[in-house]
N, C-alpha and C positions, 0 to 999 in steps of 0.2 A: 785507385783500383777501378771504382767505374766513373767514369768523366759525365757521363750524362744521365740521372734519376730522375725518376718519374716517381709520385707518391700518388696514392688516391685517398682522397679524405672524403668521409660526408661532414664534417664540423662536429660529429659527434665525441663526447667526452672516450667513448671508444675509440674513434680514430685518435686521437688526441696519447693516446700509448704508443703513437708507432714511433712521435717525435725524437724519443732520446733514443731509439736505434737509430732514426733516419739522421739525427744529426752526427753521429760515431761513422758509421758505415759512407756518409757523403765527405766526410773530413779525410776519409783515411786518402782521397785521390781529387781533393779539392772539386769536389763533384760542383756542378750547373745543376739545379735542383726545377722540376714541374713539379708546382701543387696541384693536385688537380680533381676537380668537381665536378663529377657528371651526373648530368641529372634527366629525366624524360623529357619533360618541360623548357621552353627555352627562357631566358632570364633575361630581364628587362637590367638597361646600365645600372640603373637607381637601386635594385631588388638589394637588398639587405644582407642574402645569402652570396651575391658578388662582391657584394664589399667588402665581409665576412672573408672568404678566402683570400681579397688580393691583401685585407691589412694582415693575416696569419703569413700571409708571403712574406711580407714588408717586414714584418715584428722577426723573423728568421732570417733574412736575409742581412738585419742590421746585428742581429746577435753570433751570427756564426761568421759575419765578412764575408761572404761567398753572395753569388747568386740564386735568388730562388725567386720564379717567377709564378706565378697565379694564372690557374686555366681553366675556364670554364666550359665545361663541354655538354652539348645536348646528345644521351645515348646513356648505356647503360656503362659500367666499368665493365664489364663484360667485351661490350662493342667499342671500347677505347681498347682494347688492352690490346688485340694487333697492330694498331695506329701507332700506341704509344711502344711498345714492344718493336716494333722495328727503326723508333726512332730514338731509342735509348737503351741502355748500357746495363739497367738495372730498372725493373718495376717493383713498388712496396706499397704494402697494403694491410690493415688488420684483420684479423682473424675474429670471426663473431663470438666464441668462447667454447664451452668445451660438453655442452650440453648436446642433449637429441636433436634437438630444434635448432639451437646454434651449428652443427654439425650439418646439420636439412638447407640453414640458409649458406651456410659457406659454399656447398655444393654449388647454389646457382652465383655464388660472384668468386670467389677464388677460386675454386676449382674450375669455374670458365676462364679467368685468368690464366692459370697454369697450364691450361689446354692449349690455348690458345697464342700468347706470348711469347716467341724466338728467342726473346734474353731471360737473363735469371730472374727469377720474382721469389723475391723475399716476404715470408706471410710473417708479421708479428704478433703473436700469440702466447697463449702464457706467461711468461714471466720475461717483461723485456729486456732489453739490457743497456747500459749506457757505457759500459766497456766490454771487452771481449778478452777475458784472459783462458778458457778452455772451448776448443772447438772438436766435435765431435763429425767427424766421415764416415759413413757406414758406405762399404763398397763388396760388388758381388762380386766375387772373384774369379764364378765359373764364365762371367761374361762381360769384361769389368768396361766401366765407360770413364774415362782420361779427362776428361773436362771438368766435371766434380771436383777429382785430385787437385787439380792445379787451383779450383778455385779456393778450394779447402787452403792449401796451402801459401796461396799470397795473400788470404786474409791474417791466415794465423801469423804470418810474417810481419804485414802491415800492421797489426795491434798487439806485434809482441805476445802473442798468444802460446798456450801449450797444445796441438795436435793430437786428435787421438784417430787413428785409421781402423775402424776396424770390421770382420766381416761376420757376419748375422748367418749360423748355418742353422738346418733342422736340426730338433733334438736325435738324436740316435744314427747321427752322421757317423757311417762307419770308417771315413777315412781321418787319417789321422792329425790332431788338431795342428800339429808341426806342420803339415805339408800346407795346411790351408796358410799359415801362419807364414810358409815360406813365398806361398803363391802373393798374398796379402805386401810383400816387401817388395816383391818384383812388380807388379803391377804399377805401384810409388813409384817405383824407380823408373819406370816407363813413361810415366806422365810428368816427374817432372825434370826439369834441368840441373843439372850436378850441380852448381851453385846453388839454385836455389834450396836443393835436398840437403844441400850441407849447411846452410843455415837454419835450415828449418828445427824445431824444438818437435819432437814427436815421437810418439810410442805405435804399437800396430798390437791389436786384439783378437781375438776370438772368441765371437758369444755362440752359444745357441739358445734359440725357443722355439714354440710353436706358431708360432706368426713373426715375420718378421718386422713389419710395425708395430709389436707390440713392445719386442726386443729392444729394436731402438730408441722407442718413447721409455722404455726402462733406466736404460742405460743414459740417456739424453737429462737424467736429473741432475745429474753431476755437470754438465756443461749448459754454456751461455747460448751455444748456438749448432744447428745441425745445420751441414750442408752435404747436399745428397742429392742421385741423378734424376730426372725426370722420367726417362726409360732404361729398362732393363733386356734382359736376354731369357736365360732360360735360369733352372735352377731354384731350390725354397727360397732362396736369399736375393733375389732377384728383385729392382727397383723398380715397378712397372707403374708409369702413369698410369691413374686410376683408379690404383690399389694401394700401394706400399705408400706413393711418393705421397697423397691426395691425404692418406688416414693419418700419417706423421704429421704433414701437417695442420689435420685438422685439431691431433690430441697430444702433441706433443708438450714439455711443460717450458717449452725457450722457442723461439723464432727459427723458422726454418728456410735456409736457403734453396730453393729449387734451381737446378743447374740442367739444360738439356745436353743429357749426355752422351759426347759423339764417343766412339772406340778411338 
């Protein structure tokens, strides 16, 4: 699925959670794997902290068969992440936890990430996962963005997963939940390929609440992993970097895949 990933670790026992998603999600497309270490400070060969990630490399790369090579970078994850974001397929990163202050530092390194990064960046947070057997899509359907879909649905393909599509209205939406529900099938059917749609394992929803990151972080209890667009359009239900995409994945309770979403 993605041929080339990027991880960002600091070595901490924190980072040390994203492993068993990073090795699931790099297996499922025999991924080429960056570990990668950036720091302010530049790093002497001998420093402790270099040797530290290139033997995490080493100790991965003999246990999964794949490549995974060790990077050390002077700059913030921040300022690697368009460097490495255009030069890879997929960036992954953990999520500081689910607190005020956890929520205050992710702002300044995932959420510059996701600002910032042209590919998907995968935040691992809450509850990781080492397989993937439900995947949840939330999609706005008054503005829907295609790329999401399709990512949502070659993952659930690739790990044999169950699909759930579904679309987040306001409470006291007076149209009626069928139509959203029919708009919700057509959009799918737009984004992906007949073969693919017919092997695909999946259902299509209709929630509503009063915020729609809160909807999805609700409904997101029941599955392993969200994947959802980075921008949206108009409408309650609407993914807009900043707001929806940023607070799912700052509190959601499974790993979120951020997708920038073209129409």
């Amino acid at each position: 699925m993605y041929p080339r990933v990027a991880w960002f670790t600091d070595l901490s026992e924190r980072a040390a959670t994203c492993i068993p998603s990073l090795k699931l999600v790099s297996s499922l497309g025999n991924s080429r794997v960056q570990v990668v270490l950036a720091l302010k400070e530049s790093l002497e060969t001998s420093d402790s902290r270099r040797l530290e990630v290139e033997s995490l490399a080493h100790r991965l790369a003999e246990g999964e068969g794949r490549p995974f090579v060790a990077r050390v970078e002077q700059g913030s994850v921040g300022d690697m992440a368009a460097i490495y974001g255009a030069q890879n397929d997929l960036l992954i990163l953990g999520r500081t936890g689910s607190t005020a202050l956890d929520r205050l530092l992710l702002g300044s390194t995932a959420h510059t990430v996701l600002r910032t990064a042209q590919c998907p960046v995968l935040v691992v947070g809450g509850r990781p996962f080492d397989e993937i057997k439900r995947v949840l899509c939330p999609v706005d359907v008054s503005a829907p963005a295609l790329t999401p879909v399709e990512h949502a649905a070659r993952l659930s393909l690739a790990s044999g997963a169950f699909c759930t599509f579904v679309a987040i209205l306001e409470r006291g939406d007076e149209v009626p939940a069928e139509e959203h529900l029919k708009a919700l099938e057509c959009v799918v059917r737009d984004a992906l390929e007949p073969t693919l749609r017919q092997k695909l394992w999946a259902r299509y929803e209709v929630g509503y609440a009063d915020e729609p990151a809160d909807g999805i972080c609700a409904v997101a209890e029941e599955y392993d992993l969200v994947v959802m667009g980075s921008r949206g359009r108009t409408g309650i239900a609407r993914i807009v970097l900043g707001s929806v995409s940023e607070t799912v994945a700052s509190r959601a309770p499974v790993p979120v895949l951020v997708v920038r979403g073209m129409a």
